[in-house]
Structures are given as structure tokens and as C-alpha cells.
C-alpha positions in Angstrom: -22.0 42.4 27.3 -21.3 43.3 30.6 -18.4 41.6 33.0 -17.8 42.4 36.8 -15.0 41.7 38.1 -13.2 42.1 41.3 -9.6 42.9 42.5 -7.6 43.0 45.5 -5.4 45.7 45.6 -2.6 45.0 48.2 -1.8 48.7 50.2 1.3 46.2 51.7 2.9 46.2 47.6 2.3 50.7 47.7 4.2 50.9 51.1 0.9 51.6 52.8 0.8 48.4 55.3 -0.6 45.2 55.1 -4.4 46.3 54.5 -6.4 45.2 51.2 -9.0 46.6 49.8 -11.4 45.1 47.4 -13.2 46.7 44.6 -15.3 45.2 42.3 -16.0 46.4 38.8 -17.9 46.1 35.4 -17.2 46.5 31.9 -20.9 47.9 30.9 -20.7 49.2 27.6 -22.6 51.4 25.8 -25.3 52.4 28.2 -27.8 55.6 28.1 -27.4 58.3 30.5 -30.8 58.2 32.6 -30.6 54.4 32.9 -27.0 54.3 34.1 -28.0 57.3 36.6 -30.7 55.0 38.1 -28.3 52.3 38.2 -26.0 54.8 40.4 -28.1 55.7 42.4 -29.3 51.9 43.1 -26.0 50.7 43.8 -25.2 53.6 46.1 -27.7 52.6 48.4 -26.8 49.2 48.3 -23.5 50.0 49.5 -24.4 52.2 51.9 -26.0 48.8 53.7 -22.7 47.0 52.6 -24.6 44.8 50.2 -21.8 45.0 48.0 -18.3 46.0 47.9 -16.7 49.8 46.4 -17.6 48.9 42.9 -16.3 51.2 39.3 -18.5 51.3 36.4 -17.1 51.5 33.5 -19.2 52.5 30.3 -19.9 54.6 27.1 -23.2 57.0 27.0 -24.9 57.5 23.3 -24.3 61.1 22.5 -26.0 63.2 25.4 -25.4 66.9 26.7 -26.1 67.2 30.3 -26.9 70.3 32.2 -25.9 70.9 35.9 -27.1 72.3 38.6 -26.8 75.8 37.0 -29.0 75.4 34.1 -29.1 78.6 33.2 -26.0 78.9 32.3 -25.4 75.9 31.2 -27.8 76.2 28.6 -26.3 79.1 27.2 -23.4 77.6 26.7 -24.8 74.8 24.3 -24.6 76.8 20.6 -25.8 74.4 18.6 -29.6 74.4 17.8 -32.2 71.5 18.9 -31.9 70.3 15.3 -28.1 69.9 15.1 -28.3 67.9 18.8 -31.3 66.0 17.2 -29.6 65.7 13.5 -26.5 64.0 15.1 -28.4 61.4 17.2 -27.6 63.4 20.8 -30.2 63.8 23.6 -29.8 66.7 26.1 -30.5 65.2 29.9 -30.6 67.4 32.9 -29.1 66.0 36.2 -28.4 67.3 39.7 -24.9 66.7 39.6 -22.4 69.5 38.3 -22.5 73.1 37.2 -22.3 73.2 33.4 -22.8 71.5 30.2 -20.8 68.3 29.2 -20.6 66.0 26.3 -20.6 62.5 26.4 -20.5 60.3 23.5 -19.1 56.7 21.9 -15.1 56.2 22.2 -15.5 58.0 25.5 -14.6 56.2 28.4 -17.1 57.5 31.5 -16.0 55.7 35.4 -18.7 56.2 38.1 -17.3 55.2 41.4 -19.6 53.7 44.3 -17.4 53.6 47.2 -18.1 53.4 50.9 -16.4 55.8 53.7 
């Protein structure tokens, strides 16, 4: 089950002034990759119009490689065979975001921030 919350963090309390910000987040659990991507991306542009405020998700991914913008590369760099990724449950996702390959998986804690200027 998901929860959003939201917090005031007082700049005053980190000798920064007397300026708050506020930034909401959620608690969204185990979630897979592509369908927290298009919730990223959905979010950003509803921040971009101030329809909401900075906002972190916080969430697990099934197992799931993905490969960056240099795919070439970061292909090579997986060594384990289609059936090994398949055999322990993983997915392999491309994505238009980094330059490599990365793992993520259950246990791991992921935080996407959607934050204004």
C-alpha cells in the first residue's frame, strides 16, 4: 500500500533563514520499472505547472537490468545469459537515462526526486 506524506523542512532550524520548503512524498512499494518510469515522467510535468509540490518516491523494482544511453556497452557488460536473467525472475528494460547497466531488485531502496527549480 502506498502512503504520501508531506513535510516541512524548516531552512530557519539548518541556520539557512527563515524559509520552508515543503516536499511531499510516498512510500510506493514494490513497483515495476516501466510503470514507475511513466509515473515519473507524469509527475514531472505536473510539477512543472505547479500542480503539485517537490515530491520523493520511494519504492522497490522486481529484479530488472537497465541499460543506458550507451547500450552498446552496457550490454556487454551484462555476463550472464538471457536464461539466467529469465531463470532468476529479472527483466532487462532499456531507458534514456544513464550510461551503463544497473541492477535493481527487492531489499533495494530506489528514491526518484520530482523537484521544481
Amino acid at each position: 500500500a502506498s502512503a504520501a506524506r508531506s513535510v516541512e523542512l524548516s531552512a530557519s532550524s539548518a541556520g539557512m533563514g527563515s524559509t520552508a520548503a515543503v516536499c511531499q512524498f510516498a512510500w510506493l512499494g514494490q513497483l515495476g520499472y516501466t510503470h514507475g518510469l511513466r509515473l515519473q515522467r507524469a509527475l514531472v510535468l505536473a510539477r512543472q505547472v505547479g500542480r503539485i509540490p517537490d515530491t520523493l518516491l520511494l519504492l522497490e523494482h522486481p529484479p530488472v537490468f537497465t541499460l543506458g544511453k550507451r547500450r552498446e556497452e552496457a550490454e556487454r557488460n551484462i555476463i550472464a545469459g538471457s536464461d539466467a536473467i529469465r531463470a532468476m525472475g529479472a527483466t532487462i528494460e532499456e531507458c534514456d537515462r544513464g550510461g551503463d547497466v544497473t541492477y535493481h531488485g527487492p531489499g533495494q531502496l530506489v528514491a526518484y526526486p520530482v523537484v521544481g527549480h
